[in-house]
N, C-alpha and C positions, 0 to 999 in steps of 0.2 A: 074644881080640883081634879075629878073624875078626866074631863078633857084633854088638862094637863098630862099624865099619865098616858090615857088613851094617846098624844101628839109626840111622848116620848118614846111608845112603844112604834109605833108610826118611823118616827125618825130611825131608830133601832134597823129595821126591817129594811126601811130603802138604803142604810147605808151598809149593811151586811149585802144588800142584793149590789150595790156598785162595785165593791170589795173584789164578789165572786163575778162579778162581767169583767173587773181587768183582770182578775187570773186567768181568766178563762180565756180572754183576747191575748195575752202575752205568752199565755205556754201555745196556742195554737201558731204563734207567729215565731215559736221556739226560741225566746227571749228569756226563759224561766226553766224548763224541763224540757230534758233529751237531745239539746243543743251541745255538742262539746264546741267548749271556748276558742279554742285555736282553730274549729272547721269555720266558725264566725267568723273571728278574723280574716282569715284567708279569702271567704265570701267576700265581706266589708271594702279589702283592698281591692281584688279584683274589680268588684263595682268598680271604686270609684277612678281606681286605673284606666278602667274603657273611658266614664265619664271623663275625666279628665283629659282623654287622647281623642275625644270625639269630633274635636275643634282642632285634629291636628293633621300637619300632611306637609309634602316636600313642594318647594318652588320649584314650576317647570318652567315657569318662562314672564319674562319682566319686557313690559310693552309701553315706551314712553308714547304719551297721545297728547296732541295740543289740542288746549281747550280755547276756544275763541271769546276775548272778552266783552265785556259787556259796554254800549255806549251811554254815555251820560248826555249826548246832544252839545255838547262845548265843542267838539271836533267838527262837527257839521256848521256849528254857528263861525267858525273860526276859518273854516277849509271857506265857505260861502263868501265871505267878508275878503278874503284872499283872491278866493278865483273872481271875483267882482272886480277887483280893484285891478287886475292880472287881464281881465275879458276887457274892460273899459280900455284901455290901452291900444286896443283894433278899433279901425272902421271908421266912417264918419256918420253921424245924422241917425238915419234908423238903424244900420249896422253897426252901430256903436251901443244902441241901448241892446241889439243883439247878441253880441259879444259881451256887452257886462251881463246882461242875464245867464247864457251859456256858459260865462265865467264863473258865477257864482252859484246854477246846480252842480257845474262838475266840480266846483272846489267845495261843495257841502258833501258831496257823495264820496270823494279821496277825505276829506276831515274826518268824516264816519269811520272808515275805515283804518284809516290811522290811527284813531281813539279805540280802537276792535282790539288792534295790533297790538298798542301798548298797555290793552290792561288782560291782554291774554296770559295765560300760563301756561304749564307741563307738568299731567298726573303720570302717574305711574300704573299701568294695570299688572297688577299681579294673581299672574293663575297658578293656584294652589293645587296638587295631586292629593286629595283626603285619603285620611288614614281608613276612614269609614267607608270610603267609595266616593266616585264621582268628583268631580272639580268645583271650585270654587276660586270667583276673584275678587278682587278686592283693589276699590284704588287707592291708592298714596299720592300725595301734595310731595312726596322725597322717596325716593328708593335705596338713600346710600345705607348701606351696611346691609344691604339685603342680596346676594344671588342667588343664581341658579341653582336648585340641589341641596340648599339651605332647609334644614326641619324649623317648622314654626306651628304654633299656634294662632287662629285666627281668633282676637278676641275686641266685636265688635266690628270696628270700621279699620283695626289695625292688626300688626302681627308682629308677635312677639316670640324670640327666638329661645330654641327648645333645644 
């Protein structure tokens, strides 16, 4: 029963000493005393006004760039089987097995290339003039609603207008 006691007076004492550490940690961070309320506020917004504009700056210049697509090998199987059938058509005897062979790298090498063509696109690079300094770009798969001189925020891999 003694122990009892002795762990209640225990308990008593550490939780009077946590009490007096967040007083003590709130009025130093002037959360509690000597802080007038509205100089808070006005602190509070400002923060988070910069954070908030930190991510932010004017469009100087919009740069469409082709990107080159990828092959899957169907173009080259297809351009081959083509320029083969296209090469065989010359020659007779071994100029013949000549011309289909030279028919069917350069029609694998144009099928490549035409598989390139049609699965390429157009990003968009957008250079941003930050609010905070220095530039930043950003690409876009679409540009429309965005020009030059436009405020935006950059949020992510996109920009969202400000």
């Amino acid at each position: 029963m003694n122990q009892s006691k002795n762990g209640t007076a225990l308990n008593r004492w550490i939780a009077a000493g946590a009490v007096a550490a967040c007083a003590a940690s709130l009025q130093a961070c002037g959360d509690v005393v000597g802080t007038d309320s509205a100089e808070a506020d006005d602190a509070t917004t400002q923060v988070a006004a910069a954070q908030a504009c930190e991510r932010c700056g004017t469009i100087t210049a919009i740069t469409p760039v082709e990107v080159e697509g990828e092959a899957s090998g169907a173009g080259a199987v297809a351009g081959a089987i083509i320029g083969g059938v296209v090469g065989h058509q010359f020659g007779s005897g071994s100029g013949n097995d000549a011309a289909t062979a030279a028919g069917a790298v350069g029609g694998a090498v144009a099928g490549n290339e035409v598989e390139k063509n049609r699965n390429g696109s157009t990003i968009y690079k957008v250079t941003i003039d930050m609010e905070s300094g220095g530039t930043q770009t950003v690409n876009l798969a679409s540009a429309t609603g965005f020009s030059v001189g436009d405020d935006v925020r950059v949020s992510g891999d996109q920009l969202v207008h400000i």
